[in-house]
C-alpha positions, 0 to 999 in steps of 0.5 A: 685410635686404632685397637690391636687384636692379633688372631684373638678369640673371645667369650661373651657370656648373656650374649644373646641380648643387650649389653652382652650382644653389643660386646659381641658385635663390637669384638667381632667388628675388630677381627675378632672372633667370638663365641656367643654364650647364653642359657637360650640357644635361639639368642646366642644363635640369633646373636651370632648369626647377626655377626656373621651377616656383618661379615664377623666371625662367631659361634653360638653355645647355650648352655646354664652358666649357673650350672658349674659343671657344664660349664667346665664342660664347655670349656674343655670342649672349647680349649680343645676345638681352638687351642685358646679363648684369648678373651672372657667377658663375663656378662651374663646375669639375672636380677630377682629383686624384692626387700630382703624381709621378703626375699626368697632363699632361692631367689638370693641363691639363684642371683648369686649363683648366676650372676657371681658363681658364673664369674668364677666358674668362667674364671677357673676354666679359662685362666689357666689356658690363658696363662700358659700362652701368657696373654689373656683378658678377662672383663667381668660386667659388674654394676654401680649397685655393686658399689652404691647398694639399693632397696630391694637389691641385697641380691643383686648388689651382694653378687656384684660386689662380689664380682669387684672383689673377684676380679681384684683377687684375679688380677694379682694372681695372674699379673705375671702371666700378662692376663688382666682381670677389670670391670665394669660397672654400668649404670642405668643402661637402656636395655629390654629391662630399663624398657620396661620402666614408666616414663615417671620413673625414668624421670626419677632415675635421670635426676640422679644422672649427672648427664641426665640420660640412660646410657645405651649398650654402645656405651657399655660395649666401647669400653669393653671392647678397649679394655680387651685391646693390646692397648690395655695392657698396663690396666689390671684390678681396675674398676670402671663406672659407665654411669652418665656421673652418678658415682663420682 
């Protein structure tokens, strides 16, 4: 199936790497043009840069997705320059894992602010711009921690499901407008971190996979890539595991 996108531009945040550089190259190998956001400028630069060598159309801004007010900034300054961001995945997330007997305040506050606050700081600057051209989709990448939890991840896990209901609260205040709010929720994925797990753990983790393998960024990217199609335009709220079958 052929995906739609009419003349659409999108922001890709964490794109500089993985999941996030995948989504980018995939949405700009539809025609559609898209600026690259990471906190590194030498990575959405390097991301973009790769989209442009394809024959894409992208752009690179860094900026601190933690920090509200640059964001907001950034925003404006885009909206300004293009008219509209037609599409927002929101990627971009860190982990800082460690039983919560032992977790640090400001590593709780520094995954939620980064990973969940991002989410709504995004949100905020973007869905009014959407709605008034009553057209929009916004993706937010949340994970099957979001919806299983895990040992040593009370942080991480809290910020995910926090991006689940976000995006359900999102989806009923701007269905009217034609913009639809989805996740999705990737399981273990073969990513720089996942890279740096043992062969004994990785083992481990597949017995758990019903399809008895780590997903890869392609995996990731298709799904979000149709979810930002004309073709999804009847699909809001919703929540999709990319996960080989581990939550059924």
């Amino acid at each position: 199936m052929k995906l739609t996108f009419e003349n659409r531009i999108a922001l890709v945040t964490g794109a500089g790497r993985g999941i996030g550089r995948a989504i980018a190259e995939d949405l700009a190998a539809e025609g559609v043009k898209v600026i690259c956001v990471s906190r590194s400028a030498e990575s959405c630069g390097s991301a973009a840069e790769a989209i442009k060598a394809n024959g894409g159309d992208a752009v690179a801004h860094a900026v601190d997705v933690s920090d509200g007010a640059a964001v907001a900034e950034l925003a404006d300054q885009l909206i300004k320059e293009y008219g509209k961001i037609d599409i927002l995945v929101n990627n971009a997330g860190i982990t800082r894992d460690m039983l919560i007997m032992r977790m640090k305040n400001e590593d709780w506050d520094a995954v939620i602010q980064t990973n969940l606050n991002s989410c709504f700081y995004w949100s905020k600057a973007l869905a009014q711009p959407m709605a008034r051209g009553r057209w929009g989709r916004m993706i937010n990448i949340t994970s099957v921690i979001g919806l299983m939890g895990n040992a040593g991840q009370a942080n991480y896990a809290a910020a995910k499901a926090g991006i689940i209901g976000l995006s359900k609260s999102l989806a009923r205040e701007f269905a009217k407008r034609n913009v639809t709010v989805n996740c999705v929720a990737p399981g273990f994925i073969q990513t720089d971190m996942t890279g740096e797990l043992t062969d004994e753990i990785k083992g481990e983790i597949q017995k758990n996979i019903p399809l008895r393998r780590l997903g890869t960024v392609e995996d990731i990217s298709k799904m979000v890539t149709f979810l930002a199609s004309a073709e999804a335009g009847y699909i809001t709220g919703q929540t999709f595991t990319v996960d080989g079958g581990m939550v059924m």
